[in-house]
C-alpha positions as a printed NumPy array, in Angstrom:
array([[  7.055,   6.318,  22.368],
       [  4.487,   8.95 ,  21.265],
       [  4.427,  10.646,  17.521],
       [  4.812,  11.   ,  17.371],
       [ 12.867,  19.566,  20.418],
       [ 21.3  ,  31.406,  27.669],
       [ 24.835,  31.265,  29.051],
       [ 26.333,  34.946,  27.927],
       [ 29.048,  33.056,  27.21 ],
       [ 27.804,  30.475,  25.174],
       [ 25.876,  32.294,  23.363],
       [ 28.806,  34.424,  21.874],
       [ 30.639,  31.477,  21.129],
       [ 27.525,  30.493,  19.385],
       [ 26.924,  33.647,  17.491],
       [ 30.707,  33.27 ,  16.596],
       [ 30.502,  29.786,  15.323],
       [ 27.214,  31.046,  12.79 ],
       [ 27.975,  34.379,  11.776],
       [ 31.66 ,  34.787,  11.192],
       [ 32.225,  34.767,   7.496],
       [ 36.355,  34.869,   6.824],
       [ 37.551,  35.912,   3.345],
       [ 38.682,  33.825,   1.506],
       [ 42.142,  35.047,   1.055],
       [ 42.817,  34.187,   5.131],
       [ 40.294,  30.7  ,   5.497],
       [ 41.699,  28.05 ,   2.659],
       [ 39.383,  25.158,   3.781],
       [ 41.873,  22.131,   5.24 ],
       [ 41.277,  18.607,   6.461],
       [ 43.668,  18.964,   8.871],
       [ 44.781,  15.756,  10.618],
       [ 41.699,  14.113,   9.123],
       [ 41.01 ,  11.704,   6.758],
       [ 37.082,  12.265,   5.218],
       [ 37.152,  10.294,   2.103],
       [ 34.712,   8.014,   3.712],
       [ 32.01 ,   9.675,   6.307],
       [ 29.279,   7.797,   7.659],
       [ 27.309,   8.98 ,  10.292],
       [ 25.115,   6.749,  12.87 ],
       [ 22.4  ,   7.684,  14.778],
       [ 18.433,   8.139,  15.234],
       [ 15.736,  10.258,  13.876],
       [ 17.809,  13.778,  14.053],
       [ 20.369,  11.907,  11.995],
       [ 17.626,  10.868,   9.28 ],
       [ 16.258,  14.128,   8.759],
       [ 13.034,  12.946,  10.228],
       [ 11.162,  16.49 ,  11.125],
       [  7.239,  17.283,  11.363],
       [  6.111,  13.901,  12.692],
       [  7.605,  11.687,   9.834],
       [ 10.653,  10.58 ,   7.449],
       [ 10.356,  12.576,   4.31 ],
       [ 12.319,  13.542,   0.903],
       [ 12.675,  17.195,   1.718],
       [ 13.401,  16.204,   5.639],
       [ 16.303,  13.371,   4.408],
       [ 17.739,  16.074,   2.019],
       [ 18.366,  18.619,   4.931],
       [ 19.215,  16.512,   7.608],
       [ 22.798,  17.718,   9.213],
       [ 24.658,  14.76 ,   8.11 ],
       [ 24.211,  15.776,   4.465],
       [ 24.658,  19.279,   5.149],
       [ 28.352,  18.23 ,   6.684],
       [ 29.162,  16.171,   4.178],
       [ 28.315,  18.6  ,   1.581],
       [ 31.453,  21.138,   3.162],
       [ 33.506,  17.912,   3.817],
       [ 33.628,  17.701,  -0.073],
       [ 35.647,  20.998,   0.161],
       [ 38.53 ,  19.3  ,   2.436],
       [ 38.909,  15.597,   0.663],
       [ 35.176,  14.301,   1.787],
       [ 34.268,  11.645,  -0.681],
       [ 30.448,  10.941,  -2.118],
       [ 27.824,  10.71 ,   0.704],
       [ 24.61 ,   8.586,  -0.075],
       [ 21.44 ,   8.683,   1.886],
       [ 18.439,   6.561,   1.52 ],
       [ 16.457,   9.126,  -0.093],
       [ 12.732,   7.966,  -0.776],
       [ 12.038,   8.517,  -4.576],
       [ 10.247,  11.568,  -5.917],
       [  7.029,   9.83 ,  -6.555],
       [  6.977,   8.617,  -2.834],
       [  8.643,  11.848,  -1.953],
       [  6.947,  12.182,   1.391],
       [  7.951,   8.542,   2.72 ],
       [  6.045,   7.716,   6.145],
       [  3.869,  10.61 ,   6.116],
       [  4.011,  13.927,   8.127],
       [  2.441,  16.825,   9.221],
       [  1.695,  20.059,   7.757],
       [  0.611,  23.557,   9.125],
       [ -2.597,  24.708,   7.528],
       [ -3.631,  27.056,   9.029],
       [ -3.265,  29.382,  12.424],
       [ -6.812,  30.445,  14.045],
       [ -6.831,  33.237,  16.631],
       [ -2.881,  31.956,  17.086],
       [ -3.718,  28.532,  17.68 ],
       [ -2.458,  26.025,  14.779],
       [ -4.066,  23.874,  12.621],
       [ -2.406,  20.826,  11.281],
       [ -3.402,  17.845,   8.909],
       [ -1.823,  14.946,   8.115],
       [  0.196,  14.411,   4.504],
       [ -1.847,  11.323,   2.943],
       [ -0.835,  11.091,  -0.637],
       [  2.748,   9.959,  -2.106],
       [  3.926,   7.815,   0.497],
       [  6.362,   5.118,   0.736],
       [  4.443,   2.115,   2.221],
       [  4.993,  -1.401,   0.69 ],
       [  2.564,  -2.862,   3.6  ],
       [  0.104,  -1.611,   5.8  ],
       [ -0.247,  -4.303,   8.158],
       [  2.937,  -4.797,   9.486],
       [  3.256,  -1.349,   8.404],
       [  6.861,  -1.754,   6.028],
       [  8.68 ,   1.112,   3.774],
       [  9.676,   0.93 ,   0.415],
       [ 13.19 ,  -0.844,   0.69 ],
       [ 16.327,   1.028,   0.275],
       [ 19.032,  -1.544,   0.293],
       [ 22.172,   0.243,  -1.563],
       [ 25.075,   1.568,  -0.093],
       [ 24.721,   4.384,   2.356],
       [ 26.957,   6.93 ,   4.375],
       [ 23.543,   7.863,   6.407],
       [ 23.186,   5.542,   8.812],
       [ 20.528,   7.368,  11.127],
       [ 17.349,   5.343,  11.806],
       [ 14.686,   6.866,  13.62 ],
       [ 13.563,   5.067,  16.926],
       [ 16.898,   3.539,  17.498],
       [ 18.176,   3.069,  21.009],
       [ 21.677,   2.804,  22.427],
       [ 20.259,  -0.467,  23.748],
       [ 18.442,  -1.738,  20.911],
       [ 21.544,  -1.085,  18.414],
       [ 22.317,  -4.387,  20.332],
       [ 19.468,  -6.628,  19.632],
       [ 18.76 ,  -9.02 ,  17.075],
       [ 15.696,  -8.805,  15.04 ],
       [ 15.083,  -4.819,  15.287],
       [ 15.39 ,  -4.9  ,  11.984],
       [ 12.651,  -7.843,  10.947],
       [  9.736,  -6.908,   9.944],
       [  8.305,  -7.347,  13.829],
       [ 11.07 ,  -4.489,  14.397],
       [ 11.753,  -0.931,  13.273],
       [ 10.102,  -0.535,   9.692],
       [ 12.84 ,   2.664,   9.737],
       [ 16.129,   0.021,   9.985],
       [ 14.247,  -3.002,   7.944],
       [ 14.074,  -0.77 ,   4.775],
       [ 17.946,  -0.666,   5.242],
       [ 18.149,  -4.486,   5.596],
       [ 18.384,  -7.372,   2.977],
       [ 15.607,  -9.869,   4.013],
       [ 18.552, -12.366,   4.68 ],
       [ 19.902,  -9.86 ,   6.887],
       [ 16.741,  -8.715,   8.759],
       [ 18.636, -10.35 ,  12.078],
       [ 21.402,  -8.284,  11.973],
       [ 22.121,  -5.427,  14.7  ],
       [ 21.765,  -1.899,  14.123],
       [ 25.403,  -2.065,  15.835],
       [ 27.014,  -4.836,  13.38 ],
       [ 25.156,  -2.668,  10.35 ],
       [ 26.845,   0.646,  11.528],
       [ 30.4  ,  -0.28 ,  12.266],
       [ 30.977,  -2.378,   9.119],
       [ 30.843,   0.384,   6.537],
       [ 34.904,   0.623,   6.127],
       [ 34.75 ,   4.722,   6.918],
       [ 37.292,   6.782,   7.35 ],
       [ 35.488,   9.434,   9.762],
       [ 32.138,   9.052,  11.843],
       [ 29.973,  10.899,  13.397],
       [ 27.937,   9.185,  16.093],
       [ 24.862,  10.856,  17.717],
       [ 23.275,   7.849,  19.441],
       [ 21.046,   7.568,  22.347],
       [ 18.64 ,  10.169,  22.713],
       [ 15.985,   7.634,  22.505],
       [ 17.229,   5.923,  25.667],
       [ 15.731,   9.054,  27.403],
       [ 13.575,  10.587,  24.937],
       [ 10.964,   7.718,  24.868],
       [ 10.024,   7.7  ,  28.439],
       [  9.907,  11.386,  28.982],
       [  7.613,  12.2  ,  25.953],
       [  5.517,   9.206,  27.668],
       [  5.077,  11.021,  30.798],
       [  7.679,   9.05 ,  32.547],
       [  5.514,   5.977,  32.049],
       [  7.194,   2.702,  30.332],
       [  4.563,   0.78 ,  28.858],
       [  7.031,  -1.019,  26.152],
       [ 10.625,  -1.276,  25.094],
       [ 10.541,   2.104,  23.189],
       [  9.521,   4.108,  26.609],
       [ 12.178,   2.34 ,  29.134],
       [ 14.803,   4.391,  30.549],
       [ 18.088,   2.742,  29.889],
       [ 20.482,   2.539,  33.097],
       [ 23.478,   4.322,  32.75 ],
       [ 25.491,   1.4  ,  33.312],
       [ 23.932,  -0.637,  30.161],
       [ 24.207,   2.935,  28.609],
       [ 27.837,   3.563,  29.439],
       [ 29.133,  -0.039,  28.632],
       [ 27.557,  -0.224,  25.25 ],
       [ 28.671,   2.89 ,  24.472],
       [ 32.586,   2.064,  24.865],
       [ 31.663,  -1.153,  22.784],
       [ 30.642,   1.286,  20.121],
       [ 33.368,   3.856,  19.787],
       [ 35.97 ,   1.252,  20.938],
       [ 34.459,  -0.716,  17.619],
       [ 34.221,   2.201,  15.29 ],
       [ 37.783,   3.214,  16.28 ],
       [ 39.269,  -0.07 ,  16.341],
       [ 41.524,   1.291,  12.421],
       [ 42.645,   3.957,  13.967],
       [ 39.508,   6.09 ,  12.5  ],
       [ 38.587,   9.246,  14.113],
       [ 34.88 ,  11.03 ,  14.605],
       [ 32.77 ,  13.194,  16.153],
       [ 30.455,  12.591,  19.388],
       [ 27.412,  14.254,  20.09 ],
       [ 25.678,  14.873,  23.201],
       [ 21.964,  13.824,  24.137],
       [ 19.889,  16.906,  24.096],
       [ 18.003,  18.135,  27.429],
       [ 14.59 ,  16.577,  26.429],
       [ 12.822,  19.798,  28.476],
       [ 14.425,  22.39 ,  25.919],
       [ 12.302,  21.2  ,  23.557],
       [  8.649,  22.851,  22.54 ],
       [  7.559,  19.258,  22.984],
       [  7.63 ,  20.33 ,  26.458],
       [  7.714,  23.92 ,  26.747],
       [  4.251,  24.503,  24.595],
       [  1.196,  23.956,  26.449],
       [  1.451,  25.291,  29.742],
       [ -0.338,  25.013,  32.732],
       [ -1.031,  28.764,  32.623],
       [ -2.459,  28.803,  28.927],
       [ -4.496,  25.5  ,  30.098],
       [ -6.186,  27.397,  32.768],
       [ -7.002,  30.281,  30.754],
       [ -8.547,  28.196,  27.268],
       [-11.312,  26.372,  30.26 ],
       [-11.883,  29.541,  32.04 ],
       [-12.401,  31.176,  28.186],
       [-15.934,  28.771,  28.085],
       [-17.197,  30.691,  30.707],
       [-17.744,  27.816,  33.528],
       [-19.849,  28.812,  36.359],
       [-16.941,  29.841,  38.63 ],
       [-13.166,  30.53 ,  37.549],
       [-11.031,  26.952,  37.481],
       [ -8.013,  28.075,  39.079],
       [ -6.411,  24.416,  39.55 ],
       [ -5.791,  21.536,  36.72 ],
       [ -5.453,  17.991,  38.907],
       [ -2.904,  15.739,  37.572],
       [ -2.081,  11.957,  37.824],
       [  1.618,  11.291,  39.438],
       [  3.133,   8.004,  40.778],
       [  2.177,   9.979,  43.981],
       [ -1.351,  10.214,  43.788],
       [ -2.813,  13.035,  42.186],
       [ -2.217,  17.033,  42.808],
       [ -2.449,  20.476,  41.803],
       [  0.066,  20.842,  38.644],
       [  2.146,  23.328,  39.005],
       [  4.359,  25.71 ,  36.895],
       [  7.11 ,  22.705,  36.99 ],
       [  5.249,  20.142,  35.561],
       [  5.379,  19.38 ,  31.617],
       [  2.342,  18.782,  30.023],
       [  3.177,  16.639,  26.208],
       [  2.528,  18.732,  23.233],
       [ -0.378,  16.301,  22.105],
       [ -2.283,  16.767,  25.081],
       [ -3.534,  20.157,  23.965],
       [ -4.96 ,  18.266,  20.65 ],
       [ -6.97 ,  15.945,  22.928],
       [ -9.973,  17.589,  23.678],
       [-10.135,  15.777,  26.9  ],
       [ -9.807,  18.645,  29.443],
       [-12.781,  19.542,  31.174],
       [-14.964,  16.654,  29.23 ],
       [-16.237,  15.051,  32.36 ],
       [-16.658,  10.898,  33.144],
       [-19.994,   9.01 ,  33.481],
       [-19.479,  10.273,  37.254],
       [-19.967,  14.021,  36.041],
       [-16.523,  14.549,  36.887],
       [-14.821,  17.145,  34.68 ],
       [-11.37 ,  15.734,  32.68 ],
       [ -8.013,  17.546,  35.119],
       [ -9.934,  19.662,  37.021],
       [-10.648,  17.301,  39.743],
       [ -8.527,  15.13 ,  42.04 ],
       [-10.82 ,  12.473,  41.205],
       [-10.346,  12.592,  37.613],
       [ -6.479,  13.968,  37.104],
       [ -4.625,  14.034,  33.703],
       [ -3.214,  10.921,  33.24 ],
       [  0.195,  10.181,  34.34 ],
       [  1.067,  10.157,  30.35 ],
       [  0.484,  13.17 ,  29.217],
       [  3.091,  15.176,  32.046],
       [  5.767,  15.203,  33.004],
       [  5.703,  16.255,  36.34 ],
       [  8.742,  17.774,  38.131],
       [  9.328,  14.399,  40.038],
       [  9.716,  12.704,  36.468],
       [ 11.722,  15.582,  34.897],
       [ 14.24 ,  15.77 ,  37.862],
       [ 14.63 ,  11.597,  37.213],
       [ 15.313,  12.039,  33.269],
       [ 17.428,  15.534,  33.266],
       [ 19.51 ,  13.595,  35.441],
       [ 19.679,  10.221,  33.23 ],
       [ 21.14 ,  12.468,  30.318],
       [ 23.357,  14.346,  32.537],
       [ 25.014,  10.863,  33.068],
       [ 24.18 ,   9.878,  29.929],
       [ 26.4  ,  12.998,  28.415],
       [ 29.423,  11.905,  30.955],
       [ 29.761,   9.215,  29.634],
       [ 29.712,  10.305,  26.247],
       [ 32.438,  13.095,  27.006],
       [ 34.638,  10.485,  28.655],
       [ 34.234,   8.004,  25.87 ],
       [ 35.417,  11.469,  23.435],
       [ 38.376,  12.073,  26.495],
       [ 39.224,   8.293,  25.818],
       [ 39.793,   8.146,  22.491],
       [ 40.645,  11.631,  21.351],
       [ 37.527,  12.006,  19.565],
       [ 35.948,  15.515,  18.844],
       [ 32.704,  16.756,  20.804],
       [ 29.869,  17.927,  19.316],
       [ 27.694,  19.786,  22.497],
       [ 24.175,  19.671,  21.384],
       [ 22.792,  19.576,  24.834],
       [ 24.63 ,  22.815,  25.495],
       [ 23.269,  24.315,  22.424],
       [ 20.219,  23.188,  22.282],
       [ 19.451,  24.874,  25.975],
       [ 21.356,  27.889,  24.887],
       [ 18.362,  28.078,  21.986],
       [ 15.625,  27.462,  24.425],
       [ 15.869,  31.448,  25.739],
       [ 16.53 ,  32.631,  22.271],
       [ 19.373,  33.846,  20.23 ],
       [ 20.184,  36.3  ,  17.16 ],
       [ 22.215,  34.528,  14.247],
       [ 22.781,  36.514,  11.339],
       [ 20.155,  39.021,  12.465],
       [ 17.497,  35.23 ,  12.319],
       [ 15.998,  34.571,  16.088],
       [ 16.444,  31.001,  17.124],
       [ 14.252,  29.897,  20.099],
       [ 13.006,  26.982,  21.071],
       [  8.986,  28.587,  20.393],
       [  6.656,  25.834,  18.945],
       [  6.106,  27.396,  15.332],
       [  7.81 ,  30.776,  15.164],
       [ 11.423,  29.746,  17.358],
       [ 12.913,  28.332,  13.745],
       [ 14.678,  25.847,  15.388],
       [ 11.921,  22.63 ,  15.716],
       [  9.692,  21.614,  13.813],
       [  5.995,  20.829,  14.08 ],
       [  6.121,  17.477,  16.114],
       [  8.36 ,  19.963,  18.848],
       [ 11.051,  17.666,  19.328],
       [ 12.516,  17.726,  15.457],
       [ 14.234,  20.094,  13.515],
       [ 13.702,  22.299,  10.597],
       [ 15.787,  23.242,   7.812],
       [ 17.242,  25.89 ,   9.988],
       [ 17.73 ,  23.406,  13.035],
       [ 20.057,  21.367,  10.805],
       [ 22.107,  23.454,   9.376],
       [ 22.986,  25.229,  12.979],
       [ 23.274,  21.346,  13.993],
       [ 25.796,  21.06 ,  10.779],
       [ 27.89 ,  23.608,  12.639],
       [ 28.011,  22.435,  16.047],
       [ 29.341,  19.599,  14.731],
       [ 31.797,  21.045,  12.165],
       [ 33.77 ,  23.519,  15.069],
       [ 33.584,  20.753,  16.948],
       [ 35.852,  18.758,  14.479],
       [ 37.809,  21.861,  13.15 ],
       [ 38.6  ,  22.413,  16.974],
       [ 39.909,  19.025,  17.758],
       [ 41.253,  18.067,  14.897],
       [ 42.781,  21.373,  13.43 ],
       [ 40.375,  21.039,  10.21 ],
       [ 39.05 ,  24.307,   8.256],
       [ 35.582,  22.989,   7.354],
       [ 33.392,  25.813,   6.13 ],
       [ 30.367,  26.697,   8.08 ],
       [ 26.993,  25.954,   6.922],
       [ 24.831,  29.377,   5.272],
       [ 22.088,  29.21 ,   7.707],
       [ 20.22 ,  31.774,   5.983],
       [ 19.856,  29.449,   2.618],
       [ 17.214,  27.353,   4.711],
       [ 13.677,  27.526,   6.142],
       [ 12.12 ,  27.311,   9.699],
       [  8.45 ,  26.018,   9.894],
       [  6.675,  26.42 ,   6.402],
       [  3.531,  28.697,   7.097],
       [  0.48 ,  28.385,   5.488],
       [ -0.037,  30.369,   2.455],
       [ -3.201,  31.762,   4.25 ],
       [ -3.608,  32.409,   8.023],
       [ -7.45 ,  32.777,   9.406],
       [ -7.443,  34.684,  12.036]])
């Protein structure tokens, strides 16, 4: 996987959801038919708080799990831990910051000092091996959850920081569903997807399959079947639409065209060539090009034939770097069965649902919350961070309430919504060269 994101109607719901503040003298915050004395909550990197490109302090403290738990300890939730790196390796794996924007375009770098590395070949975190009620690992797969040895040091350094060494065999799915909770939340399998689509629909490894929905849909049961074995209830959450993201959305084929023709060349370039399972073509409009392809430098740079990088047939941008419509057709419709199966698994077992691929595409176009616009815009859209598929501050805590309605809707709770406006979008530079 690389390094690595409107309905009318929705939309007012959403508004509802975020900006409806009741007094306090007709909302006395309830538990309803829910027990939240012990939440944990499983999942991948959105579950972490991973955001900008890396696992950090300021990322764990925000991530939406916490910022439930922290209004669950108005109805009867109990203590919720996370495996918070300490202050003096406060930024953990390492991220990326904005430093500055030139004539609109930004400039990142990449945060080098205070991190959390124990080894740097195998590459292996700091361990974290108390008890936990955040379960989230970054990287994790529906179908890895399964496999032994993910969490060695061969595996996910993200889950073996979690682990004992005498329990570095265990499964992601044995680790999650033995933490005697009361109430879960479980927001797995956006990986199963994600990986190959931010590869350009190539799989070159395990992390960049696409899981069949069969494998998807039977593992899934096993898991909520498992977590609800005590009677327990929980929260599902659907897998995002990977194309809503600025992962995606940000360097178009339009702004490609117009940075080459910008140098001047002899004659206008009014085509970029692209590699597909095809043969290569024209890209159009339709096909995704990644976010780290406009970091490259490699279009228009030309081959010991002369041959200009994408704007020839003869030497396309590789398959890897776009998703072309072919390839986004194939994974839109993976998550579409993906979410299915997820909805029928909540159906099943009475189990709350927590949209996120609706709201997630109802960001994408842009809404108003508390007078704030959300839109899925690399950079100023609030909503994702600077690796365009995470969130920021703000993304979390509208995450927080997706999933709180969600369980006050099912389950007849009064959770308090999260204050969006206490927390940030993308932090901007303290200068901006223009």
């Amino acid at each position: 996987m690389k390094k690595n994101k409107l309905y009318i109607g929705a939309a007012l719901a959403l508004l509802a959801i975020a900006s409806c503040k009741p007094s306090l003298d007709e909302y006395t915050p309830s538990a309803g038919s829910v027990n939240f004395s012990k939440y944990v909550a499983i999942g991948n990197s959105l579950t972490a708080g991973y955001a900008d490109g890396g696992l950090y302090l300021e990322g764990q403290k925000v991530a939406y799990p916490n910022l439930i738990a922290e209004q669950l300890k108005q109805v009867g939730g109990g203590e919720f831990k996370s495996p918070f790196f300490s202050e003096d390796q406060a930024n953990g794996s390492g991220y990326i910051t904005l430093t500055a924007l030139v004539n609109g375009q930004p400039v990142t770098a990449q945060v080098t000092d205070k991190l959390a590395y124990r080894s740097a070949s195998p590459k292996l975190l700091t361990k974290y091996t108390d008890p936990i009620n955040n379960l989230g690992v970054p990287g994790m797969r529906m179908d890895m959850a399964f496999v032994a040895g993910i969490g060695s040091q061969a595996g996910n350094m993200y889950f073996e920081r979690l682990l004992p060494d005498a329990d570095a065999m265990k499964t992601y799915f044995a680790y999650s569903t033995t933490q005697n909770h009361t109430f879960f939340s479980f927001a797995l399998g956006n990986n199963d997807a994600l990986g190959w689509a931010t590869n350009g629909g190539v799989e070159d490894g395990p992390t960049s399959t696409l899981t069949s929905t069969a494998l998807f849909t039977s593992l899934l049961g096993n898991y909520v079947t498992t977590l609800t074995a005590g009677g327990q209830k929980g929260v599902l959450a659907t897998i995002p639409d990977v194309t809503a993201t600025p992962y995606f959305t940000t360097v178009t084929r339009a702004a490609l065209l117009a940075a080459v023709n910008a140098t001047n060349p002899p004659t206008p370039v009014t085509n970029i060539y692209i590699a597909t399972k095809s043969g290569p073509r024209a890209a159009t409009d339709q096909d995704y090009f990644v976010l780290p392809f406009s970091s490259t430098g490699l279009l228009g740079k030309p081959n010991a034939a002369q041959i200009p990088y994408g704007l020839h047939p003869l030497n396309p941008v590789e398959d890897k770097y776009v998703l072309d419509v072919s390839e986004t057709a194939t994974v839109v419709q993976r998550i579409n069965e993906y979410n299915a199966a997820i909805k029928a698994a909540a159906n099943s077992k009475g189990l709350a649902l927590a949209d996120v691929h609706e709201f997630l595409n109802n960001v994408k176009d842009g809404v108003r919350i508390n007078g704030l616009a959300v839109s899925a815009k690399y950079i100023t859209g609030n909503a994702f961070s600077l690796d365009g598929i995470h969130l920021t501050p703000i993304g979390n805590a509208l995450m927080a309430n997706i999933f709180i309605s969600a369980i006050n809707s099912k389950y007849g709770s009064k959770i308090p919504q999260v204050d969006v406006a206490k927390y940030r979008g993308v932090k901007l530079p303290d200068t901006v060269t223009k």
